[in-house]
C-alpha positions in Angstrom: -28.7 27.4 154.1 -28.6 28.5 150.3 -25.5 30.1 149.9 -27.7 33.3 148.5 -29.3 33.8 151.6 -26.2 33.5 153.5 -24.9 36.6 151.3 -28.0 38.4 151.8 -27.8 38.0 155.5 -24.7 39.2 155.6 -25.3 42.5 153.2 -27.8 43.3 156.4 -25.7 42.1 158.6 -22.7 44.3 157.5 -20.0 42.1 157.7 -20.4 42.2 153.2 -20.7 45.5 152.0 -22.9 46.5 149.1 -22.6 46.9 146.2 -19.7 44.0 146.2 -17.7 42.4 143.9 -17.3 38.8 143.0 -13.6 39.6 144.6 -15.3 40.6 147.5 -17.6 38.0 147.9 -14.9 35.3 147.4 -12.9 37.1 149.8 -15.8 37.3 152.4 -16.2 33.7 152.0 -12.8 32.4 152.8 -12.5 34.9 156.2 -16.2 33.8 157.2 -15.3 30.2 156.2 -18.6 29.5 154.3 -19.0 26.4 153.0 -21.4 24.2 151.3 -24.1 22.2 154.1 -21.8 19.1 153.7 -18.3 20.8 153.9 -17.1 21.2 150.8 -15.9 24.4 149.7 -17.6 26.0 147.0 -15.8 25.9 143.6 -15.1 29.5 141.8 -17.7 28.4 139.0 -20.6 28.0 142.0 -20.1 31.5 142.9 -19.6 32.8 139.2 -23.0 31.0 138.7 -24.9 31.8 142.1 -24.5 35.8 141.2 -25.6 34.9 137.9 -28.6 33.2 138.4 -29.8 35.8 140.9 -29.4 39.1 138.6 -32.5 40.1 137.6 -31.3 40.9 134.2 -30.9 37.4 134.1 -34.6 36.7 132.0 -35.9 34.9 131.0 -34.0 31.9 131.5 -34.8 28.1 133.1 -32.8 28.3 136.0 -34.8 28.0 139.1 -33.0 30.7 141.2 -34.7 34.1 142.9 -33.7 37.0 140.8 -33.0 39.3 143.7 -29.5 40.9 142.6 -29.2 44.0 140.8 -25.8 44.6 138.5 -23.9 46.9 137.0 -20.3 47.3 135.8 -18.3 49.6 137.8 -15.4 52.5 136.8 -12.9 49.5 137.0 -14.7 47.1 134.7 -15.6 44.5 137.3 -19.3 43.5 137.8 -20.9 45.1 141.1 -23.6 43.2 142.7 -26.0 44.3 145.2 -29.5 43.5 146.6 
């Protein structure tokens, strides 16, 4: 499953809470063990570039992603990300 529908499920599933962080996300992944289809771990530049892809203030661009993510920098500085 592509790793941005595995978020999205788990935004309704609650187990990630929204809006998140890249911090969370990483940190969601490693407890929930999510991994690519074949195994491998994700590197730290896939989910840099998954979020990304998937803002819609990322247009226009040629990447083929859904925009489906809305953005905005919070109080602390860091990026927040939810659907």
């Amino acid at each position: 499953m592509p790793l941005i529908k595995q978020i999205y499920e788990a935004t309704e599933d609650g187990s990630l809470s929204q809006p998140f962080t890249v911090q969370d996300l990483k940190q969601w992944m490693k407890e929930h063990q999510i991994v690519k289809d074949d195994g491998d771990e994700y590197a730290e530049s896939s989910i840099d570039a998954i979020l990304s892809n998937s803002d819609t203030k990322n247009t226009p661009t040629t990447n083929k992603n859904f925009k489906v993510l809305e953005s905005r920098i919070n109080e602390g500085g860091k990026h927040e990300y939810w659907f």
